[in-house]
C-alpha positions in Angstrom: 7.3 -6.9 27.3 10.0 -8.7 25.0 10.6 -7.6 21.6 8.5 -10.9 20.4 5.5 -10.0 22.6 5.3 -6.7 21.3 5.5 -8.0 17.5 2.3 -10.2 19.0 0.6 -7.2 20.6 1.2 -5.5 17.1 -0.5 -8.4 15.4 2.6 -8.8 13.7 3.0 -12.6 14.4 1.3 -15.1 11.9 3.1 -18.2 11.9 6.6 -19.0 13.1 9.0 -21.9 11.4 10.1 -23.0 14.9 9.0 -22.2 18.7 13.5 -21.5 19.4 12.7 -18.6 16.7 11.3 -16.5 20.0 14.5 -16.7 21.9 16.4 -15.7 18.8 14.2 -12.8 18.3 14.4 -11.1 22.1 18.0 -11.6 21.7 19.0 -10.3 18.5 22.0 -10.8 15.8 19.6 -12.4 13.5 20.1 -11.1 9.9 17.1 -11.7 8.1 15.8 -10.4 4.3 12.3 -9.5 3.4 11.1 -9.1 -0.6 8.9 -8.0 -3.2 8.7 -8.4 -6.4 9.2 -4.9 -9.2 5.0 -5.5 -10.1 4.5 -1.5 -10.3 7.4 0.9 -9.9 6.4 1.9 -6.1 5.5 0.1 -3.0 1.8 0.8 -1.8 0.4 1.4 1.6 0.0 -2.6 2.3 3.8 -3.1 1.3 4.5 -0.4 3.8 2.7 -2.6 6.5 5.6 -5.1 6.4 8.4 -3.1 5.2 8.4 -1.5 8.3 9.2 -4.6 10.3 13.0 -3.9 9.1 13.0 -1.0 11.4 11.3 -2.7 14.3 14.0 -5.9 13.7 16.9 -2.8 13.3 15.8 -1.8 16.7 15.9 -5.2 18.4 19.5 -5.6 17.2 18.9 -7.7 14.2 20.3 -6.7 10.5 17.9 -6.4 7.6 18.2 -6.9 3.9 15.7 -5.9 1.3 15.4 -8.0 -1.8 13.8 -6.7 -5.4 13.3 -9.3 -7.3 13.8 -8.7 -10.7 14.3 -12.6 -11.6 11.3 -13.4 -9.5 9.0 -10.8 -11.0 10.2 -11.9 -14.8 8.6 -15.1 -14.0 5.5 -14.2 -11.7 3.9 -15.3 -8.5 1.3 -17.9 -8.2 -1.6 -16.0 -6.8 -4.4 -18.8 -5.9 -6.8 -17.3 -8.4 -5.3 -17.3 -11.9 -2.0 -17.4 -13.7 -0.5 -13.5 -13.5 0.0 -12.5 -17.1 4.0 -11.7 -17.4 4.9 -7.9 -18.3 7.7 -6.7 -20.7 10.6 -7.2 -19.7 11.2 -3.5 -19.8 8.7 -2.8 -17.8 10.2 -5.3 -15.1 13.6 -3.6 -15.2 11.5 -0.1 -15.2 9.8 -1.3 -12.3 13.1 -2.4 -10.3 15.0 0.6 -10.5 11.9 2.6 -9.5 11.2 0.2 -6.2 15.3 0.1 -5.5 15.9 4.3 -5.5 12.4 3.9 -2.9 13.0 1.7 -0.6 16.5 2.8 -0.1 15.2 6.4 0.2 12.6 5.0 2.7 14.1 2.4 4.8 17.8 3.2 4.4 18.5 -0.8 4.0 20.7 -2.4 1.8 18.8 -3.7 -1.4 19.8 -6.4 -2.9 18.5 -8.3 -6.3 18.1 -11.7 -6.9 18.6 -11.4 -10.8 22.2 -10.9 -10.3 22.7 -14.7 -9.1 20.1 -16.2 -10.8 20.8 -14.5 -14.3 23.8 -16.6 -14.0 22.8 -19.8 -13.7 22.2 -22.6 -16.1 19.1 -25.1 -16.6 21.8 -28.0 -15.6 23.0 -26.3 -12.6 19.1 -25.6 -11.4 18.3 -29.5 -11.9 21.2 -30.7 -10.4 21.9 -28.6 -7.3 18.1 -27.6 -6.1 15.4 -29.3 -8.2 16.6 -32.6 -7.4 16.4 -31.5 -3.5 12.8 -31.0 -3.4 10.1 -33.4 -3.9 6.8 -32.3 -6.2 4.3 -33.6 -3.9 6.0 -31.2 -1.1 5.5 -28.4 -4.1 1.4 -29.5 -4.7 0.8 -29.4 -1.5 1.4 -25.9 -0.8 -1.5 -24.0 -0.6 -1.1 -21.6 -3.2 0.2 -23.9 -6.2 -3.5 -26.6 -5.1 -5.9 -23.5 -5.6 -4.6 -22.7 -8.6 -4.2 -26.2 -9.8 -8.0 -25.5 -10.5 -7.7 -23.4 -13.2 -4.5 -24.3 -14.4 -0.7 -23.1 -13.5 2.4 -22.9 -15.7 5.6 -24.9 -14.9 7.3 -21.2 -14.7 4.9 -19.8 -12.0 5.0 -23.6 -10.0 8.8 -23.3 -9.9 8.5 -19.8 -8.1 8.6 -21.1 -5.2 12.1 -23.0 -6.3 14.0 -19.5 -6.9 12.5 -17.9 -3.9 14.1 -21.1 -1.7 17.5 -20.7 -4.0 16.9 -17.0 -2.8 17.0 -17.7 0.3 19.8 -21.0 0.2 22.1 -18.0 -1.5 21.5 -15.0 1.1 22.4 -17.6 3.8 25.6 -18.6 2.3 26.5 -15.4 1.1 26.0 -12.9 3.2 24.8 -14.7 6.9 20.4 -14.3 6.1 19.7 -17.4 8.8 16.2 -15.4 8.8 13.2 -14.6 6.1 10.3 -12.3 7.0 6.8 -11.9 4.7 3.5 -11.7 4.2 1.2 -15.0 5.2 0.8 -15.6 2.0 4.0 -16.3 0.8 4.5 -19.5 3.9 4.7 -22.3 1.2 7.6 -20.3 -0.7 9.4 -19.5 2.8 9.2 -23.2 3.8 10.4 -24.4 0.6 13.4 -22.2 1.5 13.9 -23.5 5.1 13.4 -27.4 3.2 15.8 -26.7 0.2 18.8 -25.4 3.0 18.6 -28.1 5.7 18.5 -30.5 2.8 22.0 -29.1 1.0 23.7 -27.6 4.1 22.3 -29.5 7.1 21.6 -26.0 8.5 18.6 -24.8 10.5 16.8 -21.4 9.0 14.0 -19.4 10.9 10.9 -18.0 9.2 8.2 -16.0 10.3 5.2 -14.1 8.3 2.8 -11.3 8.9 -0.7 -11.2 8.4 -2.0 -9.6 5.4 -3.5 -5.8 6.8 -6.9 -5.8 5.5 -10.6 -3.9 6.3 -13.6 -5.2 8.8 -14.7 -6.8 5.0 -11.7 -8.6 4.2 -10.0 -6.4 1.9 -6.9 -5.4 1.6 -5.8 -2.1 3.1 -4.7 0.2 1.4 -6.7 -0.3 -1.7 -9.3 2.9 -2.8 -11.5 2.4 -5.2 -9.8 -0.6 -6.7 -7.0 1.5 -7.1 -3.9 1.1 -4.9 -2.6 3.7 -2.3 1.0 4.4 -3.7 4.0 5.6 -1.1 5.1 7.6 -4.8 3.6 10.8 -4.0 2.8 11.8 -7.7 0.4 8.7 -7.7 -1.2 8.7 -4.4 -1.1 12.5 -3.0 -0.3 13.3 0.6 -3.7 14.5 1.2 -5.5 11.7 -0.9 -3.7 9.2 1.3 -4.9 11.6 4.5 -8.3 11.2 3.7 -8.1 7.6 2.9 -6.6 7.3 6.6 -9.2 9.8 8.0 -12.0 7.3 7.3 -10.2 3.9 8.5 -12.9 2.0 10.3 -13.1 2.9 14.1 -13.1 -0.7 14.6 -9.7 -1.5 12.7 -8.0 1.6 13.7 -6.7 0.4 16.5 -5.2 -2.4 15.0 -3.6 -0.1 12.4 -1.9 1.6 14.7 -0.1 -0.6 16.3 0.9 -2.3 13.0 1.8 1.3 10.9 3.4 3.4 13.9 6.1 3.2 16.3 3.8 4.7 18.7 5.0 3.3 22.4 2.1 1.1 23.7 1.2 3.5 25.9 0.7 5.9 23.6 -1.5 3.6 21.7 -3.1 2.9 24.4 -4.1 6.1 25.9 -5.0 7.3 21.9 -7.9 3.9 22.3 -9.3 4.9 25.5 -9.6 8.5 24.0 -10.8 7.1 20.9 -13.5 4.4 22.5 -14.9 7.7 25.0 -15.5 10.3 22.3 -14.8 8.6 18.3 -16.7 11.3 16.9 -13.5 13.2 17.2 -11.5 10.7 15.5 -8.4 10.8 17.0 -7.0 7.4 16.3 -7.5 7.9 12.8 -5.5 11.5 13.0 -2.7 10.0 14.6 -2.8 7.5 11.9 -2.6 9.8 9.1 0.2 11.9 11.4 2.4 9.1 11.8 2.6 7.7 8.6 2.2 10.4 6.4 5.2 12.0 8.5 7.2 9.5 8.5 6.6 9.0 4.5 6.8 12.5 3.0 7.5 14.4 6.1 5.6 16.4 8.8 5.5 19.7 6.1 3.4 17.8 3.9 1.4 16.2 6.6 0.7 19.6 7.8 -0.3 20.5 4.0 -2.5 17.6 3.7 -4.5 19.1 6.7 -4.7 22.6 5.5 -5.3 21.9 2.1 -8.4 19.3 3.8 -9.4 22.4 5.6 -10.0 24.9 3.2 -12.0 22.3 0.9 -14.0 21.4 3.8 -14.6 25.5 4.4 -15.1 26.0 0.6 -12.1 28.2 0.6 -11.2 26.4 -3.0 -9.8 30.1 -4.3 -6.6 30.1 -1.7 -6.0 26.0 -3.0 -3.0 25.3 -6.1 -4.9 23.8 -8.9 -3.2 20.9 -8.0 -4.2 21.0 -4.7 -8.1 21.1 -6.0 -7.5 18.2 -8.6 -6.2 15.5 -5.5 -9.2 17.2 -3.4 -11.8 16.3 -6.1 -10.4 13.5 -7.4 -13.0 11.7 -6.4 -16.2 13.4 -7.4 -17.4 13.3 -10.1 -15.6 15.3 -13.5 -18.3 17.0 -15.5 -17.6 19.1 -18.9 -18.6 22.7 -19.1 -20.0 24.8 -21.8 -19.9 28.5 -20.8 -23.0 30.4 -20.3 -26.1 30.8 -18.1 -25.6 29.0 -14.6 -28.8 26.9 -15.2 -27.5 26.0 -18.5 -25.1 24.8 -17.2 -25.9 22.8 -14.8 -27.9 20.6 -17.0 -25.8 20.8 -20.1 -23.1 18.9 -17.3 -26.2 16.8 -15.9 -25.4 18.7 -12.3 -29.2 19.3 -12.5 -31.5 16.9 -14.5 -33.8 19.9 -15.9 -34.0 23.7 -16.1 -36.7 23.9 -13.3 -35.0 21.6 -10.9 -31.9 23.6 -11.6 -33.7 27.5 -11.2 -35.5 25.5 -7.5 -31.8 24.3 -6.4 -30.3 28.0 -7.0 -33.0 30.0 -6.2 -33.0 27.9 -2.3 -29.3 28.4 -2.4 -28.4 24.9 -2.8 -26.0 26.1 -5.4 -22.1 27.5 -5.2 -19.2 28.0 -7.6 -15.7 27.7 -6.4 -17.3 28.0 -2.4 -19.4 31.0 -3.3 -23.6 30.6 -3.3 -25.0 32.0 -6.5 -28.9 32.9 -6.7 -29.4 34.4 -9.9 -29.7 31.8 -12.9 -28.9 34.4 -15.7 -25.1 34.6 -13.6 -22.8 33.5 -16.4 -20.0 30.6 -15.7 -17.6 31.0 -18.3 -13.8 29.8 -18.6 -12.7 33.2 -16.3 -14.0 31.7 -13.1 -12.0 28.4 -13.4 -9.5 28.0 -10.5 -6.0 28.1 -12.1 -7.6 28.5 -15.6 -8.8 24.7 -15.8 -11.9 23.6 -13.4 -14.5 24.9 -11.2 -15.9 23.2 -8.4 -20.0 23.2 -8.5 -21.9 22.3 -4.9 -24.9 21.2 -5.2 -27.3 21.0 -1.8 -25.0 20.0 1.0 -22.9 17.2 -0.1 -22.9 16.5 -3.7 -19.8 17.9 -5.4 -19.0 18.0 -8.9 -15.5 18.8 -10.4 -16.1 21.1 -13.9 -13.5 21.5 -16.6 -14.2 23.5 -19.7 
């Protein structure tokens, strides 16, 4: 298949800017820049998604450039919901050096940032050479900007779009960019860049955008909890984001796996019909966690995320790092101890909701410590049987966990 057809058969495809943009593609020398803005100070598992399409475009012959924006995230992206409250501007610049040491470290790209031609423009200059090239009922009508016309939008977050297209305008003069790749939600802001250049330049600029990776329920992958799954790992562990991939939905699977891997199609292939004959094993969703874990943090953490999911599953909590046991448990839930009789304290850290329920669940053996079944209710738990000094990990019947500290 051509290099287009297999971004389709990724589900990589959303919308194109024009149908000659699928010659251009199959034959390469495109350079083309793709962007996010410094909102936290590491990209998260649905950034990953579409970062990756620098490699797949490297491949193909194509030339990528990754923009932080450090002038587009001091003045904030309409969302269609609400107006995003602006952080400090230290946090912003925090941010930006965190996101440019990552991406470089992950992709290998150039990165460049858009505050550094932007910063030095004037209010005169931004009237007279862009804002006068773009009509405001061509603004309202973008899709983003009406929703949130709702509930209100600031004159700063409604002239995002206007430095994302001066983004775009400079890239193509400066350095060759005849190409802008993103998420489908940021089509209006693309097309105000393709408008704002054939306007000034009489050149013609490509676009295309992704679909946004989300669950069977319309959420976004890569989101836990509420919480997002960071590529830092000191915020998201390699073995918390093994078990997040573990339990991707057999019926999106799939899907991930041709958008997260460079898995031939073969290979995916011939991972679906193993997965659709026996999904009890789930082997989609362990070459998922291979290949991206691997290619994140390498295949000696991947391997650690396994054993360390292992032992937990075995009980062996004893042979684990503290640390190990803390991203294991980090999502059970934390009880405080108070040393002393076992039935104690179980109720005294509402593991049991009374003394007798407590002596029945330990005297059927429904009760361990740290992967060991205890039977007696006098047994003292004190601060000596804590894994690495700190927490114990109570079991109580099959599959409710608690995560003790004293």
């Amino acid at each position: 298949m051509t290099f287009y057809e297999e971004l389709e058969w990724r589900g990589l495809i959303n919308q194109i800017s024009s149908p000659d943009l699928v010659e251009k593609l199959n034959k390469g020398g495109l350079t083309f820049y793709i962007g996010t803005d410094p909102t936290a100070d590491s990209l998260h598992l649905g950034h990953y998604s579409s970062f990756l399409i620098t490699r797949r475009m490297q491949a193909a012959g194509h030339t990528p450039i990754l923009l932080v924006g450090l002038a587009t995230g001091l003045i904030g992206d309409p969302r269609g919901t609400v107006e995003r409250e602006l952080a400090q501007k230290e946090t912003i610049f925090r941010n930006y050096e965190g996101l440019k040491a990552q991406v470089e470290k992950l992709f290998g790209f150039e990165v460049v940032n858009n505050y550094d031609w932007i910063n030095k423009m004037n209010v005169i200059d931004y009237f007279r050479d862009y804002g006068k090239y773009i009509n405001v009922g061509y603004m309202l009508s973008k899709d983003l900007v009406r929703r949130q016309m709702e509930t209100g939008i600031s004159y700063a977050e409604f002239s995002y779009m206007m430095i994302q297209a001066i983004d775009f305008k400079h890239l193509h003069e400066t350095r060759g960019v005849d190409l802008q790749v993103a998420g489908s939600d940021q089509w209006g802001n693309i097309t105000t860049g393709i408008e704002l250049i054939r306007k000034t330049t009489g050149d013609e600029v490509y676009a295309f955008t992704m679909p946004l990776v989300t669950d069977s329920q319309g959420n976004k992958f890569g989101k836990s909890e509420g919480n997002a799954l960071w590529l830092d790992k000191e915020k998201t562990s390699p073995y918390q984001l093994y078990q997040y991939l573990l339990n991707a939905e057999d019926s999106q699977v799939i899907g991930y796996l041709k958008r997260f891997t460079f898995l031939t199609p073969e290979e995916i292939m011939a991972i679906e019909a193993e997965h659709l004959a026996k999904p009890e094993l789930r082997t989609a969703q362990k070459a998922l966690a291979r290949e991206i874990i691997t290619d994140l943090h390498g295949a000696d953490e991947y391997e650690k995320a396994v054993d360390i999911s292992a032992k937990l599953f075995a009980g062996d909590y004893k042979s684990l790092s503290l640390a190990d046991v803390r991203a294991g448990m980090s999502n059970v839930p934390h009880v405080k101890l108070t040393a002393g009789a076992l039935v104690d304290v179980l109720v005294n850290g509402k593991v049991c909701a009374s003394k007798r329920e407590a002596r029945e669940f330990i005297n059927n053996g429904a009760i361990s410590v740290n992967g060991e079944v205890v039977k007696d209710p006098a047994w003292e738990l004190t601060p000596d049987c804590a894994i690495g000094g700190e927490v114990v990990v109570l079991r109580r019947g099959k599959k409710k966990f608690y995560l003790g500290e004293f």
